[in-house]
Each structure stands twice: as C-alpha cells, then as structure tokens.
C-alpha positions in Angstrom: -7.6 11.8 32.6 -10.9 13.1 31.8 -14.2 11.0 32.8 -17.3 10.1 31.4 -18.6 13.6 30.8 -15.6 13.9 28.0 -16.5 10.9 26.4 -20.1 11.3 25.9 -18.7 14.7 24.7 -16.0 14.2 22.7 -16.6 10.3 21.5 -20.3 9.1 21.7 -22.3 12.2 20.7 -20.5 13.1 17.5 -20.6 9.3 15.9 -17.2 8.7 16.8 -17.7 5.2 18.7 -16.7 2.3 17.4 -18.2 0.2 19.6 -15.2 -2.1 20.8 -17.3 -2.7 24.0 -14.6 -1.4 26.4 -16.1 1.1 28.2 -18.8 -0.9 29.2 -18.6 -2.6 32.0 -16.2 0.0 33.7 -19.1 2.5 33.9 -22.9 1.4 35.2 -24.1 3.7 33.2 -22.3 3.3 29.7 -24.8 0.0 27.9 -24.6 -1.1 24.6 -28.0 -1.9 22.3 -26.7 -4.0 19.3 -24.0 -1.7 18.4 -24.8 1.0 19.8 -22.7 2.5 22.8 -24.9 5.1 25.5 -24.3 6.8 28.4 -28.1 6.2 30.1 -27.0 8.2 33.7 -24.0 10.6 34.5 -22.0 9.1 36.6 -20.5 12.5 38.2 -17.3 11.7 38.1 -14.4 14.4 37.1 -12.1 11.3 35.7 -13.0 7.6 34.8 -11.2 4.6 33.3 -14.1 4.5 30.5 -12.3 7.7 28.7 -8.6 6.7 29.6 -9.3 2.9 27.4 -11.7 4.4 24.5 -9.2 3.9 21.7 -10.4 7.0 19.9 -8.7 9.1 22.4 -5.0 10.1 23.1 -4.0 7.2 21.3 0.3 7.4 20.7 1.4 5.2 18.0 5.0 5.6 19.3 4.0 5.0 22.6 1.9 2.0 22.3 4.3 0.1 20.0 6.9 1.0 23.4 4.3 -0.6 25.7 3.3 -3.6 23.5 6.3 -4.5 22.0 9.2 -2.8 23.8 10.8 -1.2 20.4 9.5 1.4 17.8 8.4 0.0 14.4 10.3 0.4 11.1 7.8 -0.5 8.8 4.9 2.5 8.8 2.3 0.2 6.9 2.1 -2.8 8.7 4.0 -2.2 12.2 6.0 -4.2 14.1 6.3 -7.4 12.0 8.2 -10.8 12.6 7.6 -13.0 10.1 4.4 -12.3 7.5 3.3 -16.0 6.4 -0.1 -17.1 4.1 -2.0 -19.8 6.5 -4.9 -21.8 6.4 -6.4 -23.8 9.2 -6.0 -28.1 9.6 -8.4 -30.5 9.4 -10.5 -29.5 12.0 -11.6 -26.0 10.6 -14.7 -24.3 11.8 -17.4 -25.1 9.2 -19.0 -21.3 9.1 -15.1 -20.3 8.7 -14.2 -17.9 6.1 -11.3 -18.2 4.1 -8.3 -20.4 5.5 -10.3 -19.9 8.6 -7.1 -19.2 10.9 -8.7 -16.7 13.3 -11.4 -19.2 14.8 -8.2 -22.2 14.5 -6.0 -20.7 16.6 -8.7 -19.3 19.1 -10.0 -22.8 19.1 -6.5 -24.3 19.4 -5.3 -21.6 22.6 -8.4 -22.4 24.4 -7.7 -26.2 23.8 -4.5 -26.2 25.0 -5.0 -24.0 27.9 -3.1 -20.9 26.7 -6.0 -18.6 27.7 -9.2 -19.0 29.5 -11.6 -17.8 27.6 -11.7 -16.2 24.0 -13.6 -12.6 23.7 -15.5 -13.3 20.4 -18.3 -11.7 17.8 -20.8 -14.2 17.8 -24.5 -15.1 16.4 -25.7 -14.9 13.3 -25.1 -12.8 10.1 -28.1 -10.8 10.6 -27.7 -10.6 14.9 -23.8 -11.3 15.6 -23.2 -10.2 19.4 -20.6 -10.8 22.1 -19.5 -14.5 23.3 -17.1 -15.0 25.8 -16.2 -18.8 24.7 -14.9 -21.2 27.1 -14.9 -24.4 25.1 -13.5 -24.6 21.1 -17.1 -25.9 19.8 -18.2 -22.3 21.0 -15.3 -21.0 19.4 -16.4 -22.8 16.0 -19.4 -21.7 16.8 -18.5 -18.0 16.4 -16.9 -18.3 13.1 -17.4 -16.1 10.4 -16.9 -13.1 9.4 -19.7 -10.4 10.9 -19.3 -6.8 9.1 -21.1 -4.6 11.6 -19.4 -3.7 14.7 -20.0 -5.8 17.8 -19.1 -4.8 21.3 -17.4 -8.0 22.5 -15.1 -6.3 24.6 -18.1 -5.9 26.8 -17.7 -9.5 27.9 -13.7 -9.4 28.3 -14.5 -7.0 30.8 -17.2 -8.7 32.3 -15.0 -12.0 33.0 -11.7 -10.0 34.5 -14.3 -8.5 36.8 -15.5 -11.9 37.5 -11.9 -13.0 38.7 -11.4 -14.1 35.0 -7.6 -14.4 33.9 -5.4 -15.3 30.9 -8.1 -14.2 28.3 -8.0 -14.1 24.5 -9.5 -11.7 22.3 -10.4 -11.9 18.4 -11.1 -8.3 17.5 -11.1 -5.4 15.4 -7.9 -2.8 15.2 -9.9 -0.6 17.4 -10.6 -3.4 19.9 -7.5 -4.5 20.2 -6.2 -0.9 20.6 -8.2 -0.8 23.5 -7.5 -3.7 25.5 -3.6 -3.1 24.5 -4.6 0.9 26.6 -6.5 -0.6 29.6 -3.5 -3.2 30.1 -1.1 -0.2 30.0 -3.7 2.4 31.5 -3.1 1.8 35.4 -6.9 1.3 35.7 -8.3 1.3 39.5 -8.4 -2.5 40.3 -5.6 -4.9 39.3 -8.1 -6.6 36.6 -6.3 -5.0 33.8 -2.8 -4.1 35.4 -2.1 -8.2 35.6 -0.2 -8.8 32.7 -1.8 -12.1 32.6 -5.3 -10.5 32.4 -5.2 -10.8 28.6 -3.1 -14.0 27.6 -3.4 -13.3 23.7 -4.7 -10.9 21.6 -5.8 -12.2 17.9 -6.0 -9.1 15.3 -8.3 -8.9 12.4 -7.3 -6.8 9.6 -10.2 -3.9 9.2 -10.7 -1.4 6.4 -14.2 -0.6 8.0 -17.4 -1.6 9.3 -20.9 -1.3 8.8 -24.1 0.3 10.1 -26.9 -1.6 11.4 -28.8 0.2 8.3 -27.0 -2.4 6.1 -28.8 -5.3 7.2 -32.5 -3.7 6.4 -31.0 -2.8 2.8 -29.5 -6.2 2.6 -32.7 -8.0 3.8 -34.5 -6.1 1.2 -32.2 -6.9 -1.5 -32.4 -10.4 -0.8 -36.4 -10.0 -0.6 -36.8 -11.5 2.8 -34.6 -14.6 2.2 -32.7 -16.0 5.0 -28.8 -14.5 5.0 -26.5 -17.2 5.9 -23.0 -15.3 5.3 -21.9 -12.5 4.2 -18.4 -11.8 2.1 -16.4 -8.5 1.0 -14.5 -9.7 -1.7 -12.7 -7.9 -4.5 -15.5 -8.3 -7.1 -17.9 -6.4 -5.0 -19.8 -7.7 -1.4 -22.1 -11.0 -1.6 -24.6 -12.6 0.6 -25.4 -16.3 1.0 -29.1 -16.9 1.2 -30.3 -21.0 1.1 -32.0 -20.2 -2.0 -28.3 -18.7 -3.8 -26.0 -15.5 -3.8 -27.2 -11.9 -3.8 -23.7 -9.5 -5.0 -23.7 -6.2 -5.4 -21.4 -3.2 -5.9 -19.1 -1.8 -3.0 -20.4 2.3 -4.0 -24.1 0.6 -2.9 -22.9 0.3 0.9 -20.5 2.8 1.4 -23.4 4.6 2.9 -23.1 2.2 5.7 -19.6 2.5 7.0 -19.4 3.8 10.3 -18.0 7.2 10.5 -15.5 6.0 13.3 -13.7 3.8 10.4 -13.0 6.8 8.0 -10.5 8.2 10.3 -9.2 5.0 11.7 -4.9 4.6 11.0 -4.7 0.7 11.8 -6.6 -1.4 9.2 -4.3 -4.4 10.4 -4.5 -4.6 14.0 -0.7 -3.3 14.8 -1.1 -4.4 18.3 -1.9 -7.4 18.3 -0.1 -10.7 18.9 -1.1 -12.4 15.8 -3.1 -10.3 12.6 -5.7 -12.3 10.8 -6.7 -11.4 6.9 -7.5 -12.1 3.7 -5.2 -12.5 1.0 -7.3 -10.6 -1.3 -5.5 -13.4 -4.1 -6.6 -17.1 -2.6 -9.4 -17.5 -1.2 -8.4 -20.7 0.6 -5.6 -19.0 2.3 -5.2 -16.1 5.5 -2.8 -13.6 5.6 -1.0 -13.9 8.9 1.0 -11.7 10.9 3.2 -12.7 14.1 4.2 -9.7 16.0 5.0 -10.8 19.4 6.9 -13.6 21.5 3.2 -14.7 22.1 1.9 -14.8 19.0 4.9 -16.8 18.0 4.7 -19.2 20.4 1.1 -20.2 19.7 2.1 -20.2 15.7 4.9 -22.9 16.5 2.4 -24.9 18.6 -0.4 -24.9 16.2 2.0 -26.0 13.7 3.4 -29.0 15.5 -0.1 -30.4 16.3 -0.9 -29.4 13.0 -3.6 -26.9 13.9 -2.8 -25.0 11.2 -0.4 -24.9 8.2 1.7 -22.2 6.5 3.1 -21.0 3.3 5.8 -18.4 2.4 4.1 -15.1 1.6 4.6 -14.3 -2.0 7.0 -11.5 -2.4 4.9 -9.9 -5.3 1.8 -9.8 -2.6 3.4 -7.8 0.2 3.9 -4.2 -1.6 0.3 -4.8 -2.2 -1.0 -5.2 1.4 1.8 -2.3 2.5 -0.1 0.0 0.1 -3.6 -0.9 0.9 -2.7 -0.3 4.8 -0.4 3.1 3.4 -3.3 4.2 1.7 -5.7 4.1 4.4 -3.4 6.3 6.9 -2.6 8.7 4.0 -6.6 9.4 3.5 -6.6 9.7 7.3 -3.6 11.9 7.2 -5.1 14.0 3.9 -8.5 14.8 6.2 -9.0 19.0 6.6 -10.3 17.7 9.9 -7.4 16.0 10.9 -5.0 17.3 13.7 -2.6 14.8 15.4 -4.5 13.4 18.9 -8.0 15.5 18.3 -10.5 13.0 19.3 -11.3 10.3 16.8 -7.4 10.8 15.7 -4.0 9.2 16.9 -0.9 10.9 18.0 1.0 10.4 14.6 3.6 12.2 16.2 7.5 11.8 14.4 6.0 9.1 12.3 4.1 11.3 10.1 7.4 11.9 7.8 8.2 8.1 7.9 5.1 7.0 6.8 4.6 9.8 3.7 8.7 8.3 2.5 7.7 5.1 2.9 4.3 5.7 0.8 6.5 7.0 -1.7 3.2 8.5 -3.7 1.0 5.6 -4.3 -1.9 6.7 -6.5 -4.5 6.9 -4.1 
C-alpha cells in the first residue's frame, strides 16, 4: 500500500480530503488546522497506514460490507439494513440537541452504561466545533448539535488507542466512519486497530455534504456580527440561530461552500456503521434511525428498556423517499465524466453498479 507521498499526491493536494482526522495521528507529520488536513514534513516512507485508512482511496463497497457485516447488501440505497425505525431521545435529551436528538442519547447512554470508553465526537461551538474525545455523558451533551463543516475528530480516536484506549465509540460522518471501519480491517502496524474491541461502536450520521470554513465569514456577515448559536439545514432552505432571532436563507447561496470531497461521496447514510442517525426531513421532533449490526441492536434494546430513547414504526410512505434521496446521490456520483470505479476520491462500485441503476429505476434527478 502506498505511503504518505501518494496521499499528499493523490488526496490532500487536489481538495479531495475530507477531513475525518484519521490520518493524523498515524503520521508525525500529517496535522490538522480547523479543517484543514497537511502534510508539514515527508516522512520518507515507500508505504504508510495514513494512505491504507484515508477513506477516499481503494475503498470496495462489496468488500467492506464482507468485513463489517459478514454478508453483501441487497438494498443499493441504504445498505445493510435491519430494522429502519423513527426515534426520538427520553427525558434526558441534550439541550443543544437537534431534532429527536438520538445521536448524542445513545452516545450519552453507551458511555453511561459502560458499553464503550470513550465517545469520538465534533465538539465546540457553531462557529469553532472541533474534536472531543468524551469520557463522561455531560461532555457528551455537551457536544450536541449539529456542526456543518467538517471536523477531524478522528484525530482523537486515534490519539486514545495510542494511549492504550479500548472499546471506543465514534459519532461521525459516512466518510469517518468508512475510515475507522478500513483501519479496523487494514492490518495496521500495532494491534491498536487490529483489536476488534478497539472501536466498541460506531454511531453514523446521515451526510449529503459539508461545508467550507468560508461559510462561517459569509454567515457571520449575513448575520451582521451577531452571535450564531445553531445552525439548521432544513427543507425550506438553511437557518441560523442568533440571540437576537433567525437569519434563513436559500440552499443555491451556500452551495459555494460544499467541500469538493462531498460531490463525489456514494454513502450519504453512513452504510457502515452500527447505528445511522438522521433527520426525517417530515417531523422535526423525530430521527431517522438505522440498526445495521448485532451492536447497534443491542444498544437500541438497551436504550429502550431504560427508556433512553423511544421509537416509532417508520412510515411506509417515507422510506421510497429517503431510498431516492441516498439513490440520487450515487447516481450524480456515478453520472460524473470524471468518474472511474476506485480512482482516487471514488469507491470500487464494482458488480453493484447494475444493482443500484435497477434499483433507481429512473428517479428524476
């Protein structure tokens, strides 16, 4: 597997990065700056676990669903699915959650019951979110809400397995869970990543994209130096929360800002994960959830019976919705001139190219 030299090659220096933090950490010489990702030194080094974990290389849909869940998927949009529930968290919700507020619940409710160690998180403020490694729930509840630029906090998973850390949770992104999913399967030098207890659970957000640092000075000038308090993507167009009222405008005003990274992304709803947190994009009081693993089930039941969280049945009108929205997004990806299966910044779509273009069955896009 190629080294460092490759990455800064083939990732870093054409804007492909998506900053999930991995890669730093394994290398001295790879630091982050906000979200930025840099090589400051060349290591020298013909091959290096900092290329063989990026997830926007050599990245096999058929082959990670085989190492993550032991069986290929059947559904092309969403992935390996068990059960697909609308949730909301219990009485002791995060008050900066957004939505139902299940992401930072059942991070909160793991740590609390010793199912993990510690809980990889995007924390600080709307204007400054950076990594956290939590190790107690009011940290946890401290690092709700949703931040739209891309932070690193894989940075600090890393830090803590090569602290002796085990049994670690993660809330990320698609990417960042795609990455932590390849260092656990990746045969890394050390045995911090080839414990399979090195990460205990692995909480999935759904993604479309994420934002530019750039965002924030247009946002800070739209809100004419008021302080932002939270931010929201909903389907009427994006808002900000200032203490003196709401500042909304329309999505074509940001687009600008989306990473490049995110255009060619294929997973908008973290497929590797245990559990996948969303909106419902229909109540706002609600999540979208998604148990794909023994693991992700198990903490589901749990949170249940100490009441945690609660759940609804997933109305059967909403689910050809979210299938489309995540069919959509590969089809762009698969549509792009540029596109060629495993190039950097592109998975291995492999067989499951003619599965997914059936199962789209020409959705307008």
């Amino acid at each position: 597997m190629p080294g460092q030299d490759r990455l800064k090659r083939d990732i870093i220096d054409r804007g492909l990065c998506s900053s999930c933090g991995m890669c730093v950490g394994l290398c001295p010489y790879i630091k982050t700056a906000g979200d930025m990702v840099r090589v400051i030194n060349p290591c020298g080094l013909a091959e290096g676990a900092c290329y063989s974990v990026c997830p926007k290389v050599s990245l096999d849909l058929r082959e990670m669903d085989l190492a993550v869940f032991g069986r290929e998927r059947e559904d092309q949009a969403l992935g390996v699915v068990r059960e697909i529930y609308f949730a909301r968290a219990g009485e002791n919700r995060a008050a900066k959650a957004q939505y139902g507020g299940v992401a930072s619940a059942l991070a909160a409710f793991a740590l609390k019951e010793g199912m993990v160690t510690g809980m990889a998180l995007a924390g600080g403020g709307v204007l400054c979110p950076r990594p956290v490694l939590a190790r107690t729930v009011d940290e946890v509840n401290g690092c709700a809400g949703s931040k739209y630029t891309a932070v690193p906090s894989l940075a600090v998973l890393n830090r803590a397995l090569r602290e002796g850390m085990s049994g670690l949770g993660l809330v990320g992104r698609p990417c960042q869970i795609a990455a932590a999913r390849k260092a656990q399967a990746g045969n890394l030098a050390g045995d911090q990543f080839s414990n399979p207890q090195a990460v205990g659970m692995a909480l999935g957000l759904f993604c479309f994209w994420s934002l530019s640092p750039d965002f924030y000075r247009f946002a800070f000038r739209r809100v004419k130096g008021e302080e932002m308090v939270r931010m929201d993507i909903p389907l009427e167009g994006p808002v900000v929360e200032t203490n003196s009222g709401n500042c909304r405008w329309q999505l074509e005003e940001i687009r600008p800002f989306i990473k490049k990274p995110c255009s060619l992304c294929f997973d908008s709803t973290s497929e590797w994960a245990d559990l996948s947190v969303g909106s419902t994009e229909f109540d706002p009081s609600w999540n979208t959830l998604i148990v794909r693993s023994d693991k992700g089930r198990e903490l589901v039941d749990l949170a249940l019976r100490r009441g945690a969280i609660e759940i609804a049945q997933y109305p059967e009108e909403r689910l050809p919705l979210l299938r489309r929205a995540a069919l959509n997004k590969k089809m762009r990806v698969l549509g792009l001139p540029e596109f060629e299966d495993g190039k950097p910044g592109f998975p291995v779509v492999g067989r499951y190219r003619e599965q997914i273009e059936a199962q789209w069955g020409g959705v307008n896009q």
